[in-house]
C-alpha positions in Angstrom: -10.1 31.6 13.6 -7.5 32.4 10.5 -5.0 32.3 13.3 -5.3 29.1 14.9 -3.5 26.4 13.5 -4.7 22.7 13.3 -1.6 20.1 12.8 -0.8 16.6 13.0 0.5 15.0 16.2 1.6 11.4 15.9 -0.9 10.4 13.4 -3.8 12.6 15.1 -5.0 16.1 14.3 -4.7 18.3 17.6 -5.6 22.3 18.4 -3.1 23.7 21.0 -4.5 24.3 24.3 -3.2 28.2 23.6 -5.1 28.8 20.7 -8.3 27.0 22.2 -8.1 29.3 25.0 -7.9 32.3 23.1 -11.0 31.2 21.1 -13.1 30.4 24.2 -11.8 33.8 25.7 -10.3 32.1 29.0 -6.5 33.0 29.7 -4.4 30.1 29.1 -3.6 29.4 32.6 -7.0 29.1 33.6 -7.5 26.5 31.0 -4.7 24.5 31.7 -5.7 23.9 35.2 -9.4 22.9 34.2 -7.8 20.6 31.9 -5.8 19.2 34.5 -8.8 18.8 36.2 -10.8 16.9 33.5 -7.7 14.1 33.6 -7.5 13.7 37.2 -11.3 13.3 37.3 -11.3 10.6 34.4 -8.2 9.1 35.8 -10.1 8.0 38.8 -12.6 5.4 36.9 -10.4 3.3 34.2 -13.5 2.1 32.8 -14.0 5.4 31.0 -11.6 6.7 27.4 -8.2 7.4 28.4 -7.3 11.4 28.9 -4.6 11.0 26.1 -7.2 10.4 23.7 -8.6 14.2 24.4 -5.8 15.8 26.0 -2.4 15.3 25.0 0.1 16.9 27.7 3.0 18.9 26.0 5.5 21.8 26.7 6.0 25.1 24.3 9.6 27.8 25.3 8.6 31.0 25.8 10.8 33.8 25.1 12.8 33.5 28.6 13.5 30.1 26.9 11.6 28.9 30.0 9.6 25.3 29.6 5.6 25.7 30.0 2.8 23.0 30.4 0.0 23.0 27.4 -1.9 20.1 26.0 -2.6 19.6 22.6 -6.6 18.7 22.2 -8.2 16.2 19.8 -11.5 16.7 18.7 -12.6 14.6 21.0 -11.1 17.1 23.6 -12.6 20.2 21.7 -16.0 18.2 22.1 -15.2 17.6 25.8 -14.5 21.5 26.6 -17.5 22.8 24.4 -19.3 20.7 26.6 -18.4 22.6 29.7 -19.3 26.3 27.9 -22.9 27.5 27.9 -24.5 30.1 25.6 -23.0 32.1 22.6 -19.4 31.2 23.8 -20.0 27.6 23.7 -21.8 27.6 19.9 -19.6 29.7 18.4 -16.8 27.6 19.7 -18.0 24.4 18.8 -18.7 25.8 15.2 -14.9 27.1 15.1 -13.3 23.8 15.7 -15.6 21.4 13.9 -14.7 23.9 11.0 -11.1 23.1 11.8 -11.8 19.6 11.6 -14.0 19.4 8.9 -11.3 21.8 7.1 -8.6 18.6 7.5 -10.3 16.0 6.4 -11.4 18.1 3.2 -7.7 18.6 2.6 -6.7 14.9 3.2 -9.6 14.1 1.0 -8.5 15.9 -1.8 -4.9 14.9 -1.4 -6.3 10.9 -1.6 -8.3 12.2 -5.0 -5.3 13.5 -6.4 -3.4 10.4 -6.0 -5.8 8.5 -7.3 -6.2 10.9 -10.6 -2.3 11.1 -11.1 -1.6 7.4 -10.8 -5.0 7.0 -12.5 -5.8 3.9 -10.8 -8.1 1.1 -12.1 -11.3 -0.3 -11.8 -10.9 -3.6 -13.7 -8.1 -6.6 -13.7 -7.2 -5.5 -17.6 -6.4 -1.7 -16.5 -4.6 -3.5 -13.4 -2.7 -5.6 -15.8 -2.5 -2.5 -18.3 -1.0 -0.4 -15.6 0.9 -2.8 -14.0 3.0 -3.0 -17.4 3.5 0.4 -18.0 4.8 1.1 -14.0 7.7 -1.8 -14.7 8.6 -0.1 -18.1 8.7 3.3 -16.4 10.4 2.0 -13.3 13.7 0.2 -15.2 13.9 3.6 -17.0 14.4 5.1 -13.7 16.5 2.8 -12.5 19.7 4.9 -12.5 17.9 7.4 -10.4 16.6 5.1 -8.4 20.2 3.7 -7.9 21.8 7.4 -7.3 18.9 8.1 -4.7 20.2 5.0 -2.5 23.5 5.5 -2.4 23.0 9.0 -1.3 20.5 7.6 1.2 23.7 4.8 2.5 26.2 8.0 2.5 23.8 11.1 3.5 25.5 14.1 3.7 24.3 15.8 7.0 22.5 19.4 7.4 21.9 21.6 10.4 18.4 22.7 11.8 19.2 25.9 10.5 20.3 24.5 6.7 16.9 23.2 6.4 14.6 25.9 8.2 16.0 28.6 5.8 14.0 26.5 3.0 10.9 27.6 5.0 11.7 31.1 5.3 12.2 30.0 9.1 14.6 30.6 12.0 15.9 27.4 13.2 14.4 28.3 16.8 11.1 28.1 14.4 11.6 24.4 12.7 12.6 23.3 16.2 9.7 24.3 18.1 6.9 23.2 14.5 9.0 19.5 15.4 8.6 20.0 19.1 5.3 20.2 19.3 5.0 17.1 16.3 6.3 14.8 19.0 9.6 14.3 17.0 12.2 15.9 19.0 12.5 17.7 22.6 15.5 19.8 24.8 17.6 17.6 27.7 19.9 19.2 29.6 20.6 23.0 30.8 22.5 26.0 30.6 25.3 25.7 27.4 24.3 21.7 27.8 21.2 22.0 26.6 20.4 20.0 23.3 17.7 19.2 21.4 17.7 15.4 21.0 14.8 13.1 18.9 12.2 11.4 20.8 13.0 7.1 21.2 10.0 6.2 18.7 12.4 8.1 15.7 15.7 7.6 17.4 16.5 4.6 14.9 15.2 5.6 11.2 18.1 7.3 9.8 16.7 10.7 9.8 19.4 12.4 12.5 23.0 11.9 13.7 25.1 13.8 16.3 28.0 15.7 16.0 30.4 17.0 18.8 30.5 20.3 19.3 32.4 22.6 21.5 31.7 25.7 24.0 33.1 27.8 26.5 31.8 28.2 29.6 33.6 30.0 32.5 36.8 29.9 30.9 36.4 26.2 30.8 36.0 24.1 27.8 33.0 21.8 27.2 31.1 19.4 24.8 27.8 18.4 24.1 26.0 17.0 21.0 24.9 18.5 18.4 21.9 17.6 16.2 22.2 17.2 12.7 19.6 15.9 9.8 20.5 13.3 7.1 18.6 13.7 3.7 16.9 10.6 4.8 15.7 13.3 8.1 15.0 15.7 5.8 12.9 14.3 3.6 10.7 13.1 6.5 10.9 16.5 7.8 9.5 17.9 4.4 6.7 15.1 4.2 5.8 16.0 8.0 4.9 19.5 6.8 3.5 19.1 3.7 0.6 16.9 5.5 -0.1 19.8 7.3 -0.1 22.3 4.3 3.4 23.6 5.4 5.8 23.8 2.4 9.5 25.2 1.2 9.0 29.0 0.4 10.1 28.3 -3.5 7.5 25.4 -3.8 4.7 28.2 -2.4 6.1 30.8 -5.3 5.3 28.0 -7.5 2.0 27.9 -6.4 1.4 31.5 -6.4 2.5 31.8 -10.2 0.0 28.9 -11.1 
């Protein structure tokens, strides 16, 4: 189980379908197709929970670069498939990925604890009032940072995939996929035209641009679109991970030493 890796999908905590397979002991592509099953199968009575809400279709590359189907599963797809498993298999997964689960909301509990310890929040309308006063002192001393982090924010400077995965230790193959598989961005195209591009829902925030870019191809020139990330992007990027435990490699040394 130390390999399996529970993350955050659009606001919901998902196993991949890879990982469940290999902790059920059933190849992946066998899986997959009982999965497919299980939606066709609800699909057919639309009185009963919609199949997103347990299995969440995806793709992952593989190292031909070649595009596969997986699905991402909630708990309440965990539940659904530990359902279908009998005997030791069946208990020892269902005691796997409530673990998981259990494991998250420990970790978002704490998080919520800590936030209530460091902005020590009150209980009564004089610590409200109390703390209310000391937030606007603090606040207009930080105004001139306040003011510097805005204009940067209207005049971004932009940074490439790669420019922010090195933070993480990461290739940017690696920071493309973790973002992939978030929801936030997927590949169109093929060949040298192949781009990643971000998905409609975070098309307008800021966080990205595109730049022209240039290639070769058959002794002909072409031009596609690159994707680059403002610090607007990256700071989403950063507070994407860090829900899911995933930090910069300095900020983990940090860690270590305390």
């Amino acid at each position: 189980m130390q390999d399996v890796q529970l993350f955050t999908f659009k606001g919901e905590e998902v196993i991949d379908s890879r990982d469940v397979a290999n902790m059920i002991g059933k190849s992946h592509s066998h899986l997959s197709r009982d999965i497919a099953g299980y939606i066709s199968d609800i699909e057919e009575n639309p009185k009963l929970v919609s199949p997103n809400q347990l299995f969440i279709p995806s793709t992952y590359l593989t190292k031909q670069n070649k595009e596969v189907r997986n699905y991402l599963l909630t708990k309440q797809g965990c539940e659904f498939v530990a359902n279908k498993l009998t005997g030791k298999k069946g208990n020892q997964f269902t005691a796997e990925y409530v673990t998981l689960f259990n494991r998250m909301k420990q970790r978002e509990n704490s998080r919520i604890e800590m936030v209530y310890k460091e902005w020590n929040i009150p209980t009564t309308f004089a610590g409200a009032l109390k703390l209310a006063t000391e937030q606007a002192e603090q606040l207009e001393k930080q105004k001139p940072k306040v003011d510097y982090f805005n204009s940067q924010m209207r005049n971004p400077g932009l940074m490439t995939t790669t420019e922010i995965a090195k933070d993480y230790g990461w290739s940017a193959a690696r920071l493309n996929q973790e973002l992939h598989k978030r929801g936030i961005i997927y590949q169109q195209g093929s060949g040298h035209r192949k781009v990643w591009v971000v998905y409609r829902d975070y098309a307008n925030r800021g966080y990205t641009q595109y730049e022209p870019f240039t290639y070769q191809n058959g002794g002909k020139q072409g031009m596609h679109n690159n994707l680059k990330w403002t610090q607007k992007g990256k700071k989403f990027i950063y507070d994407l991970l860090a829900k899911d435990g995933i930090r910069p490699t300095l900020e983990q040394m940090d860690l270590m030493e305390d």
